[in-house]
C-alpha positions in Angstrom: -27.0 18.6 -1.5 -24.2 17.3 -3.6 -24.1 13.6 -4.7 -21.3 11.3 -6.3 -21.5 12.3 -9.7 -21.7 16.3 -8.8 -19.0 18.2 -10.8 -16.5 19.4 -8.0 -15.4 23.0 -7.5 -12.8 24.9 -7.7 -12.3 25.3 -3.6 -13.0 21.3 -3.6 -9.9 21.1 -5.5 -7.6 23.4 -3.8 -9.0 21.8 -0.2 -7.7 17.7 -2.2 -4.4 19.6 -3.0 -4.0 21.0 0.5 -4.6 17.9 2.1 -2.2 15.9 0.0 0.3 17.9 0.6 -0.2 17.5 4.4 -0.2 14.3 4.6 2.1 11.1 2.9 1.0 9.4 -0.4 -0.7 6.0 0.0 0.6 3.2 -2.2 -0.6 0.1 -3.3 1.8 -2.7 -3.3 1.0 -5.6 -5.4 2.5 -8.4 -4.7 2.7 -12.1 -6.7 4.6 -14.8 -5.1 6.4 -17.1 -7.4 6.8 -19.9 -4.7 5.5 -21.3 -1.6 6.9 -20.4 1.3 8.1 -21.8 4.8 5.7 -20.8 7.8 9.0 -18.7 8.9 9.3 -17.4 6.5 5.2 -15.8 6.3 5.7 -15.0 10.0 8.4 -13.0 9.3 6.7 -11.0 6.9 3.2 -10.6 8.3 6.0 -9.4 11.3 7.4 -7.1 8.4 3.7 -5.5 8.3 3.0 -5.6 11.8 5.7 -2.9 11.9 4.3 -0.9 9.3 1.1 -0.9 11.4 2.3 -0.1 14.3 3.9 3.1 12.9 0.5 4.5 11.5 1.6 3.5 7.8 -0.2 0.2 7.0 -3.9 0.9 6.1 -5.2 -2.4 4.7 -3.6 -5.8 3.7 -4.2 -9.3 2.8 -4.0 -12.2 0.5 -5.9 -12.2 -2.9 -8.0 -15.9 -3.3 -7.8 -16.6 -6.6 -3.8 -16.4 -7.4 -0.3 -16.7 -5.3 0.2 -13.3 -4.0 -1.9 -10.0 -2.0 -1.5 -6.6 -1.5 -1.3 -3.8 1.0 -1.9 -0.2 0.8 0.5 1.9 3.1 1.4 5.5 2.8 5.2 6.9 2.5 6.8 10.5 1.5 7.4 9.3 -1.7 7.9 6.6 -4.5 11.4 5.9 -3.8 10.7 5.6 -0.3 8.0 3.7 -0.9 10.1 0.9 -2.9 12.6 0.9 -0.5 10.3 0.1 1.7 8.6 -2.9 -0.2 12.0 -4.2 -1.0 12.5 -5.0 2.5 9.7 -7.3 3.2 11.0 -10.6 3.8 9.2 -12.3 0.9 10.9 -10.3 -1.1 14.2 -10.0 -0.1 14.1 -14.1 0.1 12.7 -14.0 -3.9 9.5 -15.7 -3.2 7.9 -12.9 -4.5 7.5 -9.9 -6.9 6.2 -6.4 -6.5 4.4 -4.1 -8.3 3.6 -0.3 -6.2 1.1 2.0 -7.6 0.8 5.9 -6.0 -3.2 5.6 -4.9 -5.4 8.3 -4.8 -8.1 6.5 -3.1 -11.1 7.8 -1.5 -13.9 6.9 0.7 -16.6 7.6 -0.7 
């Protein structure tokens, strides 16, 4: 039986690359808001993701605790897209906040 720290093989690699070929690239958006915002304003962007969910994109999101800001991890064909995409949410588009998106490889494990 294979366990977490079990060297993968060769066909274990050529089944990851198949598959992420297959499918979209997740990405990890960052985001740090530099000011508060209106309740408008929060609606429109938690409306912004609601959209994103309700095409299959948005995987997981939410606000951090400890500083301004949160993340959400959504897939997209590629980084530009992705961008363009997080350049459209409301908070940013209104300058309240700034992003950062990282390509995410991420696995349940």
């Amino acid at each position: 039986m294979a366990s977490l720290g079990s060297q993968s093989t060769a066909s274990d690699a050529k089944f990851t690359k198949k598959m992420r070929s297959k499918f979209m690239n997740s990405y990890l958006v960052h985001m740090i808001r530099e000011f508060d915002a209106s309740e408008e304003l929060y609606q429109e962007h938690y409306n912004y993701l609601y959209a994103l969910r309700d095409e299959g994109r948005l995987g997981l999101a939410g606000p951090y605790n400890n500083v301004q800001g949160g993340a959400y991890v959504f897939q997209a064909n590629s980084l530009e897209e992705a961008e363009a995409t997080a350049k459209t949410d409301p908070l940013v588009v209104a300058g309240i906040a700034q992003f950062v998106i990282f390509e995410w490889q991420a696995q349940q494990l």
